[in-house]
N, C-alpha and C positions, 0 to 999 in steps of 0.2 A: 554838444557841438552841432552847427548848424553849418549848409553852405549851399547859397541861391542857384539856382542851372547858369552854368558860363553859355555863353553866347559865343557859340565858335563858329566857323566856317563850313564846317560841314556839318550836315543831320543826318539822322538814320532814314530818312528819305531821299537825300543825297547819295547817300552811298548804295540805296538799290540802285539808283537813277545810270549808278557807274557800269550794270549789269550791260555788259558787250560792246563799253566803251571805249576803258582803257583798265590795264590790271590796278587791282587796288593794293594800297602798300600801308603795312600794319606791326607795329611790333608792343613787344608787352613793357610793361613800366612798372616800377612801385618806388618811385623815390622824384622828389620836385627838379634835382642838378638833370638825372637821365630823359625826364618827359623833356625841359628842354629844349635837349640836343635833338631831339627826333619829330618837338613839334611844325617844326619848315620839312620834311620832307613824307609824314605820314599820312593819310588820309585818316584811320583813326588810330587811337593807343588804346592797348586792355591793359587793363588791369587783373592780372593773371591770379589767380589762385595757387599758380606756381609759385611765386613770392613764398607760399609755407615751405618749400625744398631748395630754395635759390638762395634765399637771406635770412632763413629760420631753423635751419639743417635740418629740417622734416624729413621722415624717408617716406612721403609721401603727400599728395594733396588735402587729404582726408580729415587732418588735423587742421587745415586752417579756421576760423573762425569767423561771424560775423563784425565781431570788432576790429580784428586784423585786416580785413576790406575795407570796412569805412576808415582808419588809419591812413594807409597806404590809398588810398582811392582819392582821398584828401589832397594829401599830398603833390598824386600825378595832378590832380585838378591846378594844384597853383606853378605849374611850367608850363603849362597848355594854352596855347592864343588861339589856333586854327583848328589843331586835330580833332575829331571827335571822341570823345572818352567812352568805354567801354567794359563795365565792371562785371568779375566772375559773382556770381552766387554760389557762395562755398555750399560741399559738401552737408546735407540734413536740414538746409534751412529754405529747401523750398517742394523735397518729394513728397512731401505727406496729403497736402491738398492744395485747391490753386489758393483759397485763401493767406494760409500760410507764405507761399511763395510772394502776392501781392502784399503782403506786410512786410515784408524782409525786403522787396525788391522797391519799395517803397523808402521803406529808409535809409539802402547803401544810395541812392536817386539823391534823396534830399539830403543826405551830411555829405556828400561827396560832390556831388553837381554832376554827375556822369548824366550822359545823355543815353545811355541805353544797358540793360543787363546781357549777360551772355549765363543761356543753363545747358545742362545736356541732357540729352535722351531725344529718343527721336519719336518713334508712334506714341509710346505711355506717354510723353509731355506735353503730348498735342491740344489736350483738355488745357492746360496751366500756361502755356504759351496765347492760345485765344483766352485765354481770360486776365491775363497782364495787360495782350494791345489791345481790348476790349476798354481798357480802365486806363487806356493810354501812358504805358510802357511801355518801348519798345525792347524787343527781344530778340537777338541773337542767339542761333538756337546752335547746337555742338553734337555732332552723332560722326559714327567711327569709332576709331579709340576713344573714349570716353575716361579720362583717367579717375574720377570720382567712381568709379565701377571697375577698377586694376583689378581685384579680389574676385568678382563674378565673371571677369574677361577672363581669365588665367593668367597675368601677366600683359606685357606693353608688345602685344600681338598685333601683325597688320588684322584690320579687320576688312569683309565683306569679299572674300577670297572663294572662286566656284560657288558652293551654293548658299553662301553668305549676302551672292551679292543681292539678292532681290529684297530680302529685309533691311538691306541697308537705303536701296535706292526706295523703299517705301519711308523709311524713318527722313530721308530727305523732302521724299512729296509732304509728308504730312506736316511737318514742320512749317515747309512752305505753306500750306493750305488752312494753316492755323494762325498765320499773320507774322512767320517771323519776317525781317527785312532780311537775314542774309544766315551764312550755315556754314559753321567749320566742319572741313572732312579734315580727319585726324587721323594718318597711318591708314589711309587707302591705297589699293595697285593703282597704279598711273592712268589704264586705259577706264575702270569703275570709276577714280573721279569725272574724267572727262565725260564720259556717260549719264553719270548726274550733273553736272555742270551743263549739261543740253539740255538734260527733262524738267530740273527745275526753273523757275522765272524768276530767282533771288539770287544776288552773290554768292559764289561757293569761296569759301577762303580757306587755301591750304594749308596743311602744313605737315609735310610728308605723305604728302599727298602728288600731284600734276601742278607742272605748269600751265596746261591750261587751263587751272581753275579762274576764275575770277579774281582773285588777289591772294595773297598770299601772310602768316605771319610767322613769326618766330621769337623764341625767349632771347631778350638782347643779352641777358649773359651769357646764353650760349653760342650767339653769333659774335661776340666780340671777346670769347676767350676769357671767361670769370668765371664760369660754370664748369668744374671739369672733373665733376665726381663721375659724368659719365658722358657718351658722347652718343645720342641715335644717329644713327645712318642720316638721316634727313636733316641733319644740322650742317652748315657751310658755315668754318669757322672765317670769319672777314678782319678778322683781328686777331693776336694771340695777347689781348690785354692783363690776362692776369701773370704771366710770366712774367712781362715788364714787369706789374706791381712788385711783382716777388724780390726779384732783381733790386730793383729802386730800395725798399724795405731792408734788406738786404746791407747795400752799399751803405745805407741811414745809420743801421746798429752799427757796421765797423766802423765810422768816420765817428760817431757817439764813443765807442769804446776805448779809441785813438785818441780821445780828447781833440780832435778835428774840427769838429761840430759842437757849436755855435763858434766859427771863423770870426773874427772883428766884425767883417761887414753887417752880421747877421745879430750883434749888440747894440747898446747903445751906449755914448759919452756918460763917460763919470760926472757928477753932477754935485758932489760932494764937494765942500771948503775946503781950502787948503789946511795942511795943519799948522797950528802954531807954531812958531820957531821955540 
């Protein structure tokens, strides 16, 4: 499978460009119906790696894989008109060396048509992030909670807390100083984002993080009520969609049970000859 770069609206030079302009607005995707509905009001859509816990029942991110990205990264690509796409590089397929990472970030690029990769780490990735926008990838670079590193965090901890914070605000410069265009703070205190959102010159994009970061994203099933195996602090449910669903499903089996469903309306005309006398 193959899929040329869509030609959208915005680029990853665009979206530095939004740095102290206007907040930038971003939510995650993995399915063609959901990109969508979100593509007239995003600036970009990722393509999360969340998808392995969302829609895979992973109990974690760790298990996703690179074929499950270009799937789902496909996918977002054909709802997409304006937004810019944004794909995770799962777990193992870009630490080992920047080589590595440029072959991997190369081919979710070209079968998906994302316009830019997203990795984490912040000082250690600074080598592999210049050497992607060197070879002309761009990169979105991820420090804070880092959830591909849940296991060496201790759990889904705020990070960069008293004397946390100065390694985190260096994993930010450096990322910056490596050529990424912009940098999720993931489970930062409020006042640490803001502090990095002034010393860096890239997008900070939150999430559980500050409003005043640069923009802001979030898992749309967790913001519209689908996702409810668990709920962080930092999620603002704007829907409770999956209740409906439940509800609706629900109402579907007893009116099925009832013999209710399929009503006339929902048949069609008998179509058979009459019988003979």
């Amino acid at each position: 499978m193959s899929a040329t770069a869509r030609k959208t609206a915005l680029t990853a030079g665009d979206i530095r460009a939004l740095k102290g302009q206007r907040p930038i607005v971003s939510l995650t995707a993995y399915t063609t119906p959901m990109a969508r509905l979100m593509d007239p009001h995003c600036d970009f859509v990722l393509v999360g790696d969340s998808v392995g816990m969302v829609l895979h029942g992973l109990p974690s991110t760790l298990g996703v894989t690179l074929d499950m990205m270009v799937l789902h990264g496909a996918a977002v690509a054909r709802g997409l008109s304006k937004a810019m796409m944004v794909i995770d590089m799962p777990f193992g397929t870009y630490e080992e060396s920047p080589a590595q990472a440029f072959s991997n970030a190369a081919r979710l690029m070209a079968e998906t048509g994302a316009a830019a990769v997203k990795l984490e780490g912040g000082v250690e990735m600074a080598e592999t992030i210049r050497f992607l926008v060197g070879r002309g990838i761009p990169v979105m670079a991820h420090v804070g909670l880092t959830p591909q590193s849940v296991h060496a965090l201790g759990g889904y901890k705020v990070q960069g807390r008293n004397e946390a914070a100065a390694p985190l605000i260096a994993d930010a410069r450096a990322v910056s100083e490596a050529g990424a265009f912009a940098v999720v703070l993931e489970k930062v205190p409020a006042t640490l984002a803001d502090q990095v959102t002034e010393i860096v010159p890239i997008p900070t994009i939150g999430i559980g993080a500050s409003a005043g970061c640069d923009g802001q994203v979030l898992v749309v099933d967790d913001m519209l009520g689908f996702f409810t195996a668990f709920k962080p602090k930092f999620v603002k449910r704007y829907a409770d969609l999956g209740a409906a669903a439940e509800a609706a499903i629900a109402d579907y089996a007893a009116e099925v049970r009832a013999r209710q469903f399929p009503a006339p309306e929902h048949t069609f005309a008998d179509t058979l000859p009459p019988k003979a006398d």
